[in-house]
BALO-128924 format. One record per atom (N, C-alpha, C): z, x, y. Coordinates in pm, whole numbers, padded with zeros to 5 digits, always signed. Atoms other than C-alpha are relative to their C-alpha. Layout:
<pts>
ZXY/...
</pts>
This chain:
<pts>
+00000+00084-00119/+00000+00000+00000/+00000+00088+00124/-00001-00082-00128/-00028+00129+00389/+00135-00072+00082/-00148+00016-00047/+00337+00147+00520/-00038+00092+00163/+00014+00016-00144/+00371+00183+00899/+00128+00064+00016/-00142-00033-00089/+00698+00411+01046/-00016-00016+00120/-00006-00036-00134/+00785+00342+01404/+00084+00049+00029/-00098-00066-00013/+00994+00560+01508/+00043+00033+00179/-00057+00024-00185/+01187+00494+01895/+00079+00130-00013/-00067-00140-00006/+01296+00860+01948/+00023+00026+00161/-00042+00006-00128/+01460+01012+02234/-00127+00071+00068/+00154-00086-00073/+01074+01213+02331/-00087-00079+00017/+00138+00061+00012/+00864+00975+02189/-00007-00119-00084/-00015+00080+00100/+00778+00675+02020/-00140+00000-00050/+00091-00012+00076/+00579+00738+01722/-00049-00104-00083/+00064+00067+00090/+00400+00513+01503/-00112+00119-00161/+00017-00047+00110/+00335+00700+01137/-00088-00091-00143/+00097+00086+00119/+00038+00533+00908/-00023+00075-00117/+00065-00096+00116/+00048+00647+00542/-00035-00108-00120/+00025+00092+00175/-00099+00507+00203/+00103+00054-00103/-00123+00028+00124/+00184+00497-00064/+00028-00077-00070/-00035+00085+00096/+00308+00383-00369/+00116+00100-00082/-00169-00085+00032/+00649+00480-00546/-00056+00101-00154/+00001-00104+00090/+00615+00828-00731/-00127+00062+00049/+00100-00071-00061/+00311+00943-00513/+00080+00074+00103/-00010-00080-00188/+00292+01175-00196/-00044-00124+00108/+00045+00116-00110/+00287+00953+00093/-00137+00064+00078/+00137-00068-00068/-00095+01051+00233/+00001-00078+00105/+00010+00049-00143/-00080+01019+00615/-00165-00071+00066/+00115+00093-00029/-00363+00752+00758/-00058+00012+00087/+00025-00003-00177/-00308+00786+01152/+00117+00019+00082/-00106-00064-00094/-00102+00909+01368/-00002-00080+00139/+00030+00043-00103/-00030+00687+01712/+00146+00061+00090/-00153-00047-00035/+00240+00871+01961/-00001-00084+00167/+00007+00010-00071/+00334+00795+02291/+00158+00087+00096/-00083-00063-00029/+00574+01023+02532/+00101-00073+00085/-00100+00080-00059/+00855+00805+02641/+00118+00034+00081/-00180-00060-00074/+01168+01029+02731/+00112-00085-00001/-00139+00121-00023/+01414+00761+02662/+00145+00076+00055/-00080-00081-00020/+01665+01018+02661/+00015+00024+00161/-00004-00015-00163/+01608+01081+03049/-00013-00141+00068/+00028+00065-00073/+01547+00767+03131/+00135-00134+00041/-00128+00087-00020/+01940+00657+03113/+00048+00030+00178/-00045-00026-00132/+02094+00558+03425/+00176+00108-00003/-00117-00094-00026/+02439+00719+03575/+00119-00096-00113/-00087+00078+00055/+02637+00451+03363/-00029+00000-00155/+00070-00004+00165/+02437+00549+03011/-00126-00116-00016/+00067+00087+00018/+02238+00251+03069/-00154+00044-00010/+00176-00035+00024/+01841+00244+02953/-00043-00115+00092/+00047+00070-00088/+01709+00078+03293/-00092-00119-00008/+00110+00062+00019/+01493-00199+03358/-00149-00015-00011/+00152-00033-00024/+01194+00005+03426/-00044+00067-00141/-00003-00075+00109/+01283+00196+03102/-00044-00114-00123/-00001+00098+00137/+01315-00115+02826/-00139-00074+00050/+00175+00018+00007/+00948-00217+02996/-00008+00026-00018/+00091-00116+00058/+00778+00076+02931/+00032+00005-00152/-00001-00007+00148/+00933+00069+02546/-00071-00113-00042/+00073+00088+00070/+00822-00269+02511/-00125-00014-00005/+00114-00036+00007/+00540-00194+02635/-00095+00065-00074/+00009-00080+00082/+00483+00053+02420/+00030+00027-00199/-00040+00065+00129/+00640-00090+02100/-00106-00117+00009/+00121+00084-00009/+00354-00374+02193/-00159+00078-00039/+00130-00044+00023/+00074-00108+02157/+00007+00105-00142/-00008-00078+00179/+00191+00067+01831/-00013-00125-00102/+00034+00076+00156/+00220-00276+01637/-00131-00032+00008/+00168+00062-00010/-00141-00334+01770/-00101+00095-00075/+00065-00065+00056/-00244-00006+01631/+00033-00010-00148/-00014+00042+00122/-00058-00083+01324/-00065-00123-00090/+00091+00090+00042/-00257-00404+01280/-00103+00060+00004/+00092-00055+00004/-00560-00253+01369/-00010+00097-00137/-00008-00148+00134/-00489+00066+01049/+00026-00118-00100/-00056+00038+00101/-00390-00245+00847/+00124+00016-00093/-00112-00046-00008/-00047-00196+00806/+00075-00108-00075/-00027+00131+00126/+00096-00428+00506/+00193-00019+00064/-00136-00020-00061/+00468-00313+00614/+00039+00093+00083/-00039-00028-00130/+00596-00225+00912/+00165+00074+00003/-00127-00024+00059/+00939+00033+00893/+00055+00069+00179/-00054-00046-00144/+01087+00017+01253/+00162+00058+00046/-00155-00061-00027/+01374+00239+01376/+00046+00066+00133/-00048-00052-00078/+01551+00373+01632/+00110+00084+00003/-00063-00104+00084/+01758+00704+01672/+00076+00009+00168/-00153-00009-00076/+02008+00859+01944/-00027-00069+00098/-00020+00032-00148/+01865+00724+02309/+00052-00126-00013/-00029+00148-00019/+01894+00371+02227/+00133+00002-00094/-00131+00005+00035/+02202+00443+01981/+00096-00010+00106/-00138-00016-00059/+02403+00573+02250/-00016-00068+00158/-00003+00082-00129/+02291+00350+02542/+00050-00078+00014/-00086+00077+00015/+02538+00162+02669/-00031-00150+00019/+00097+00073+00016/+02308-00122+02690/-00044-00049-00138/+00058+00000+00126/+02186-00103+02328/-00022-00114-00111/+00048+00142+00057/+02186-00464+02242/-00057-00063+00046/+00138+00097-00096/+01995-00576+02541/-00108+00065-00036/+00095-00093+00034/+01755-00291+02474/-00025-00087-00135/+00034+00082+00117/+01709-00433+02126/-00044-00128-00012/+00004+00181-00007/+01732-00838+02182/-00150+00038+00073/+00143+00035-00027/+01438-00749+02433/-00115+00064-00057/+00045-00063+00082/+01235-00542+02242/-00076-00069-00137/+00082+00086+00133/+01259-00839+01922/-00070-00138+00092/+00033+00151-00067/+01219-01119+02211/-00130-00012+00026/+00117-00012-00050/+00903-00981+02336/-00108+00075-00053/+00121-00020+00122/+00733-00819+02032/+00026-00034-00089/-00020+00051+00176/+00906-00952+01744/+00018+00141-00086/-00067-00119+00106/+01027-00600+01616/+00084-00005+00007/-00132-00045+00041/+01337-00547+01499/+00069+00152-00010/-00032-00135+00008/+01457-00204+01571/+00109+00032-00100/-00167-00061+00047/+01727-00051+01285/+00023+00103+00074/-00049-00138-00056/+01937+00170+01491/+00051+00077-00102/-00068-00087+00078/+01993+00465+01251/+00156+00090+00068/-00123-00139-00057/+02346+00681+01294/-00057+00090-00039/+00000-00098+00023/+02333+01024+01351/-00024+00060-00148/-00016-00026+00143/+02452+01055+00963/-00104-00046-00045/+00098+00032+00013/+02194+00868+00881/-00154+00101+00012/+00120-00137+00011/+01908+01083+01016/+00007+00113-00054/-00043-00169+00075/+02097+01400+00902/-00111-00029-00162/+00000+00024+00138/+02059+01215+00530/-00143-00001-00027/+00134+00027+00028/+01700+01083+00566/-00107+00151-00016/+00067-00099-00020/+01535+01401+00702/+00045+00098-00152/-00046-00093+00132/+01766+01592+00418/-00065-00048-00129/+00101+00039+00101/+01567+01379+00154/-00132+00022-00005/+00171+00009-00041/+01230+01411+00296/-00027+00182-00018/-00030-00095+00011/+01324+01799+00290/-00015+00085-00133/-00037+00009+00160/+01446+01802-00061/-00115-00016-00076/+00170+00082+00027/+01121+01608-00190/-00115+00077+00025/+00105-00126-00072/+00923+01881+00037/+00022+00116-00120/-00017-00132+00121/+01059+02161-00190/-00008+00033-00122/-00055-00017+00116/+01174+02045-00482/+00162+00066-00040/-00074-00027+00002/+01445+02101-00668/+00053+00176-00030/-00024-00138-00001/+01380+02462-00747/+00072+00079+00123/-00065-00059-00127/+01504+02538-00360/+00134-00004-00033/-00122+00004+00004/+01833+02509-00492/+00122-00074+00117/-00079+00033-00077/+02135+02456-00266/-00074-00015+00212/+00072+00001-00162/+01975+02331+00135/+00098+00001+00098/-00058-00022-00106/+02066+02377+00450/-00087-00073+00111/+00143+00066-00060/+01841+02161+00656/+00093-00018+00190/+00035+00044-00165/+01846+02135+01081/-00116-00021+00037/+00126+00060-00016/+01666+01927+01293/+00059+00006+00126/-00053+00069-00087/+01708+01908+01656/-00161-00067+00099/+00120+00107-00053/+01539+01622+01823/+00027-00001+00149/-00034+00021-00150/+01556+01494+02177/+00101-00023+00044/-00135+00034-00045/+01878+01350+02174/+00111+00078-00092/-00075-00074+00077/+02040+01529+01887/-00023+00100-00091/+00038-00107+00115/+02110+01814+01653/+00074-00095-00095/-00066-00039+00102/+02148+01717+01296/+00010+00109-00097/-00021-00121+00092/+02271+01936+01024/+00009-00084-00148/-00041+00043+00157/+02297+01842+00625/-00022+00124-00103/-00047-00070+00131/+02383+02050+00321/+00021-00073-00148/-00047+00065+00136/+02347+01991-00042/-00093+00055-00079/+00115-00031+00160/+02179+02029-00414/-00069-00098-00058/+00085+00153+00050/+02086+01660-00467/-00052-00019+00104/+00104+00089-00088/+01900+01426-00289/+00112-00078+00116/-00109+00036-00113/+02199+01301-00110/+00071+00127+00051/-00073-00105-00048/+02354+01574+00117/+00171-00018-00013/-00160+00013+00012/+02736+01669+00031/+00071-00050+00162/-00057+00001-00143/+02778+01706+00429/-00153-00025+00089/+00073+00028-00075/+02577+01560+00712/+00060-00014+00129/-00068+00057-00122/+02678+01546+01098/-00129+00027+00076/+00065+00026-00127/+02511+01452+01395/+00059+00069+00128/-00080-00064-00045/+02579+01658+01708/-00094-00043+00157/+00065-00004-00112/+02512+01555+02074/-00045+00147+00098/+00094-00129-00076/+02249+01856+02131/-00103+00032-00048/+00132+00013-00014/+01960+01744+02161/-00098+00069+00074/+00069-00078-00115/+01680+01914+02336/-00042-00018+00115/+00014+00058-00171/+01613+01666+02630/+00089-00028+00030/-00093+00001-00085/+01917+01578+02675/+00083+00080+00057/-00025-00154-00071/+02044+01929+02735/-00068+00053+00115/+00049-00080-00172/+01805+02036+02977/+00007-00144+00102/-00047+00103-00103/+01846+01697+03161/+00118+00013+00111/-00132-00039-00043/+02198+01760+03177/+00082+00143+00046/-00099-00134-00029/+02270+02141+03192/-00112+00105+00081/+00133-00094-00059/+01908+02297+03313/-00058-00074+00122/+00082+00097-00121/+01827+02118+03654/-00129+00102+00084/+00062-00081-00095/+01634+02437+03774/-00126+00042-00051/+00132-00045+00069/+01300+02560+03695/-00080+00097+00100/-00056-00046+00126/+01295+02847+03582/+00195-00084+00053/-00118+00032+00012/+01702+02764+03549/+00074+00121+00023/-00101-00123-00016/+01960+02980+03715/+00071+00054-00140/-00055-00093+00151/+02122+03215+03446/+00121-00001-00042/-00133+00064+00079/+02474+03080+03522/-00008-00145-00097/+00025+00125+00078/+02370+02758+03386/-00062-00019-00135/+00049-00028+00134/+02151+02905+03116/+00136+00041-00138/-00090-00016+00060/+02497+03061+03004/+00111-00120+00029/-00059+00105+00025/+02678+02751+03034/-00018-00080-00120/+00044+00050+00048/+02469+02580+02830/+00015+00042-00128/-00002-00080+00139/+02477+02832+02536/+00118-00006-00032/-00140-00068+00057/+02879+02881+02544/+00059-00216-00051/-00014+00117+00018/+02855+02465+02520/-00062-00020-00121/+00058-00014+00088/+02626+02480+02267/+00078+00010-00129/-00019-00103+00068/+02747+02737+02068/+00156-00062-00076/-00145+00092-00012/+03137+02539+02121/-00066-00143-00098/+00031+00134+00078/+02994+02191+01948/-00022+00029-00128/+00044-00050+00187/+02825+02378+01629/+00101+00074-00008/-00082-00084+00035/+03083+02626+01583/+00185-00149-00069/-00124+00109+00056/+03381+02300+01531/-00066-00083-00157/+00043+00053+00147/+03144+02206+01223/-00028+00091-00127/+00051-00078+00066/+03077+02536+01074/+00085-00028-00133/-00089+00016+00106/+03418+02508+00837/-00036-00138-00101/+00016+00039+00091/+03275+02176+00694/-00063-00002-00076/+00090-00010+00039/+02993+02299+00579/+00011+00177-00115/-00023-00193+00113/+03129+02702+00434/+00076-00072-00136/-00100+00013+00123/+03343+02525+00201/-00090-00089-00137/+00095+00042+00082/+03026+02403+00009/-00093+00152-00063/+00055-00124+00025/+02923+02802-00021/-00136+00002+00091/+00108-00019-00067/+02605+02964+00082/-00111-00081-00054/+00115+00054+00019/+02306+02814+00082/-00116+00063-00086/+00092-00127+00050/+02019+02927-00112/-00171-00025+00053/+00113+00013-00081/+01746+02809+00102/+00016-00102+00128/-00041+00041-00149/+01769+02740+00492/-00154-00089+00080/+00088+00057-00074/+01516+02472+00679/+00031-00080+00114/-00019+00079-00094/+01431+02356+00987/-00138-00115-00002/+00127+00130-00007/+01194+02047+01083/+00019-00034+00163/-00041+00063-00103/+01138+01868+01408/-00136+00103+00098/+00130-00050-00083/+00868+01974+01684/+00077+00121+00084/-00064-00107-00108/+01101+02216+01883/+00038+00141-00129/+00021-00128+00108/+01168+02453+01559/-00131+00044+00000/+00115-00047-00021/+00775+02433+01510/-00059+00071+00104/+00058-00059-00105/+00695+02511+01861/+00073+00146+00038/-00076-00087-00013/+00988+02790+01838/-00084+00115-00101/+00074-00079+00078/+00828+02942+01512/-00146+00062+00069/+00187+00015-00049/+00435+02918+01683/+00048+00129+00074/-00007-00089-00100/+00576+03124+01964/+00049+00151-00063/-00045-00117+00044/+00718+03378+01733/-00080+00060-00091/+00077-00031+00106/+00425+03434+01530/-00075-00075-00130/+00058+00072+00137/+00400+03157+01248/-00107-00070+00064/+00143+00067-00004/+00076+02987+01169/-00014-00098+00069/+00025+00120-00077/-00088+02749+01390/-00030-00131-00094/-00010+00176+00079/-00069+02355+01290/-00167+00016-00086/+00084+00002+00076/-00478+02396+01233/-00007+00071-00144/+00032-00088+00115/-00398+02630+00944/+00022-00069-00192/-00010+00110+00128/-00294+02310+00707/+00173+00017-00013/-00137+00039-00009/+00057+02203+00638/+00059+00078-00130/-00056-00124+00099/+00107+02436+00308/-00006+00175+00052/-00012-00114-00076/+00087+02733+00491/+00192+00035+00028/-00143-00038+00035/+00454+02874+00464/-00010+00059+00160/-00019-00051-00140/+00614+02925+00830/+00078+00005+00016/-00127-00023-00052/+00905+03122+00904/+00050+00001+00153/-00089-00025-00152/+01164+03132+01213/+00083+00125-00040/-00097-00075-00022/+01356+03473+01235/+00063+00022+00122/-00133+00009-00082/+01684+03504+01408/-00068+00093+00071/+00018-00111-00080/+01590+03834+01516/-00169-00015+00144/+00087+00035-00105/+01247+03730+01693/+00081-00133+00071/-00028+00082-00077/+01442+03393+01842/+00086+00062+00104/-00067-00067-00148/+01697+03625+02036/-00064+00091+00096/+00077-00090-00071/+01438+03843+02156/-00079-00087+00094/+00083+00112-00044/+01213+03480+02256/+00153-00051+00114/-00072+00100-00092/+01529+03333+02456/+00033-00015+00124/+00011-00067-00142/+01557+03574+02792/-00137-00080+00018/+00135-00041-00018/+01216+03584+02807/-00038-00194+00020/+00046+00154+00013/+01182+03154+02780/+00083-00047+00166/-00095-00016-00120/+01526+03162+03033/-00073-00015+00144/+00028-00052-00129/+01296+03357+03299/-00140-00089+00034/+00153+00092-00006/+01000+03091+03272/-00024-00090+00058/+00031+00139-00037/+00873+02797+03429/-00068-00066-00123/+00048+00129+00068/+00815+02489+03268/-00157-00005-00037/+00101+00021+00013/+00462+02536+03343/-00041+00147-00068/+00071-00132+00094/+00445+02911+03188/+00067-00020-00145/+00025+00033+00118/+00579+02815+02892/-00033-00082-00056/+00116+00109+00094/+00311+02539+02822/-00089+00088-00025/+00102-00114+00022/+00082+02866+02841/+00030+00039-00177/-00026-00075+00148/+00239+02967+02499/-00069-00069-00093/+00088+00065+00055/+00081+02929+02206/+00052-00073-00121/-00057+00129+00066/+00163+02560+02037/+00091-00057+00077/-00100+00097-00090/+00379+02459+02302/-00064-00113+00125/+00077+00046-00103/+00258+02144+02471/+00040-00018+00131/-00051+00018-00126/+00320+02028+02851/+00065-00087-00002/-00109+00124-00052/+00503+01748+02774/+00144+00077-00072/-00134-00028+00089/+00799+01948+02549/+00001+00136+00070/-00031-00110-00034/+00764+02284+02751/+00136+00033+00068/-00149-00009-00023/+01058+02207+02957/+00129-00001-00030/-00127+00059+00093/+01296+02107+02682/+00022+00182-00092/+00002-00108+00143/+01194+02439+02454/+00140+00108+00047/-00113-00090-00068/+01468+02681+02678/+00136-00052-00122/-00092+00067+00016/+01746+02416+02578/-00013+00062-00203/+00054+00022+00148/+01608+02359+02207/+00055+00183-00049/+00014-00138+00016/+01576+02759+02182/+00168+00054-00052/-00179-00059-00033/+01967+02815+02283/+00109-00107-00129/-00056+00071+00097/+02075+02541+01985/-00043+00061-00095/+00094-00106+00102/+01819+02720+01761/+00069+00094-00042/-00121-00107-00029/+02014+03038+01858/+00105+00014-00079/-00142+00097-00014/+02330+02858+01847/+00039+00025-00208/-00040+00035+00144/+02346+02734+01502/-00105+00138-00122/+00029-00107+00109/+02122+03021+01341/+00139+00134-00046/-00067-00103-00028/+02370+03265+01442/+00205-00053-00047/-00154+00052+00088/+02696+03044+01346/+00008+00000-00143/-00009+00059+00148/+02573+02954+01020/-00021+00147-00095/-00010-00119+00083/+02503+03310+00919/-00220-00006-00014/+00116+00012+00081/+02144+03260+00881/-00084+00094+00057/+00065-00136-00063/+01883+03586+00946/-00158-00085-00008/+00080+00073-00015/+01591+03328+00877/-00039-00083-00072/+00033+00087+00080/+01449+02997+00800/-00133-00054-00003/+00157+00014-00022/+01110+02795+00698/+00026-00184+00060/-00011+00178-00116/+01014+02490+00878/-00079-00084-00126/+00063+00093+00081/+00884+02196+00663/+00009-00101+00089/+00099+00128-00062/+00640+01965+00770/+00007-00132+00008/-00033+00114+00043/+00801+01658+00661/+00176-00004+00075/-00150+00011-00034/+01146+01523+00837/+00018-00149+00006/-00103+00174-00020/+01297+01149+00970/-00089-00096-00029/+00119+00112+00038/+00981+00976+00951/-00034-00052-00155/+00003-00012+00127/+00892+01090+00609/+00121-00024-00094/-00106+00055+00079/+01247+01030+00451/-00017-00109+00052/-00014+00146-00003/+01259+00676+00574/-00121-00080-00064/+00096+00073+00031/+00899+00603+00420/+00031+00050-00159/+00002-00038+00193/+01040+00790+00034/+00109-00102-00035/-00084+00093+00041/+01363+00582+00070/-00038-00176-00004/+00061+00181-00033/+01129+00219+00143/-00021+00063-00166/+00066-00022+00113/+00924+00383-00158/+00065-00006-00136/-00098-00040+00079/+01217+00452-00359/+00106-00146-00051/-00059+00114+00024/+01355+00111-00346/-00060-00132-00035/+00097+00074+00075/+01026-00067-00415/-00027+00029-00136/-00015-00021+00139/+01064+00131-00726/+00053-00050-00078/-00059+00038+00091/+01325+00008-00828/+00035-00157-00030/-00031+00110-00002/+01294-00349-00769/-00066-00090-00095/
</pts>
């Protein structure tokens, strides 16, 4: 069948078209994105404005149109930190089903940790042994750990990549006290989770996912997206601390010059970079590979996974 993810993220709201059936690879159909920023677009009170929940509906109106259009049998709509943590988040929703008839599930944090950690898992196999999976998105970092398909440990961590430079990078380039603010904040949030995660041992294979790892790897050398999605692409620690001055001293508009970084995520990559950093360097890790598959793709193996069994 052709299953439909929409996915209300704090960057973007995606729409994900793949053909599937339970015990296949989900084969992607069409891709429809649109750059939203929900994450920035809260007022001083957390609230997602009135100019803001237009533009989603707006925009949640032209993904189910492309989803009809691709033929789209089921439709798997979700939503992740901006509209979680808006203090608003049931008006945001009510108008959203009032005026397109979607139903947004707001996922928790834990939640995405879990999904992406399946979609991960599934990516590798079980030969990867023990995972270590990060993701940081627009509004949040998650983390999950485990050997099954369910992660032993999963947390959600407000440090995200737009909402960090929203909140801690107002300058462009960004003064360097604020760059070190940002890092010793950082660095302070992952470091209070490290202990629940050592007492599960080391890992025996470390991944990241998410467009700000990819665009982190690109810049450090790994293969460009045209090179096909089996193409093996590492992140080392040692090239990300050498990449982080050097991103620090940049404008927004010189690091869209880099290569794989687009103009709409160039400003966020600084932030993203210093969590990157952050948690490579807490967790012990000297380097990891990125896989191509994360939140989208676990929420279309767990639909798949439950049509199996019904």
């Amino acid at each position: 069948m052709r299953l439909g993810v929409l996915d209300v993220g704090s960057n973007t709201v995606h729409l994900l078209v793949v053909d599937a059936h339970p015990g296949a690879r989900p084969l992607p159909a069409h891709s429809h994105k649109a750059e939203l920023r929900l994450a920035q677009l809260l007022d001083d009170s957390g609230a997602i404005g009135d100019d803001g929940i237009e533009k989603l509906v707006e925009v949640v109106r032209d993904a189910l149109q492309a989803a009809e259009d691709k033929g789209v049998e089921d439709l798997l709509p979700f939503a992740t930190s901006a509209v979680r943590e808006a203090t608003n988040a049931d008006d945001v929703l009510a108008r959203v089903a009032d005026e397109t008839g979607v139903r947004l599930q707001v996922l928790t944090g834990a939640e995405e940790a879990r999904l992406t950690f399946l979609a991960v898992r599934r990516w590798f196999g079980w030969s990867a042994g023990k995972l270590l999976v990060l993701d940081i998105g627009g509004g949040s970092l998650e983390i999950a750990f485990g050997i099954d398909e369910e992660p032993d440990a999963a947390v959600s961590l407000p440090l995200g990549a737009g909402r960090l430079t929203a909140g801690w990078l107002p300058g462009d380039p960004p003064a360097p006290e604020d760059v070190r603010a940002l890092r010793r904040h950082a660095r302070a949030e992952i470091a209070r989770t490290v202990g629940e995660f050592s007492r599960f041992g080391a890992p025996d294979h470390v991944v990241a996912t998410s467009k700000t790892f990819k665009q982190l790897a690109r810049i450090a050398g790994a293969a460009r997206s045209t090179e096909g999605l089996y193409v093996q692409r590492e992140l080392k620690r040692e090239s990300l601390e050498a990449w982080v001055p050097r991103l620090a001293g940049m404008t927004a508009d010189q690091r869209a010059e880099l290569p794989g970084v687009s103009e709409g995520r160039a400003n966020q990559l600084l932030a993203g970079a210093l969590v990157a950093e952050g948690a490579m360097d807490l967790f012990g890790v000297e380097s990891l590979e990125i896989c191509p598959w994360a939140l989208r793709e676990g929420v279309i193996l767990r639909r798949l996974d439950h049509m199996g069994s019904d």
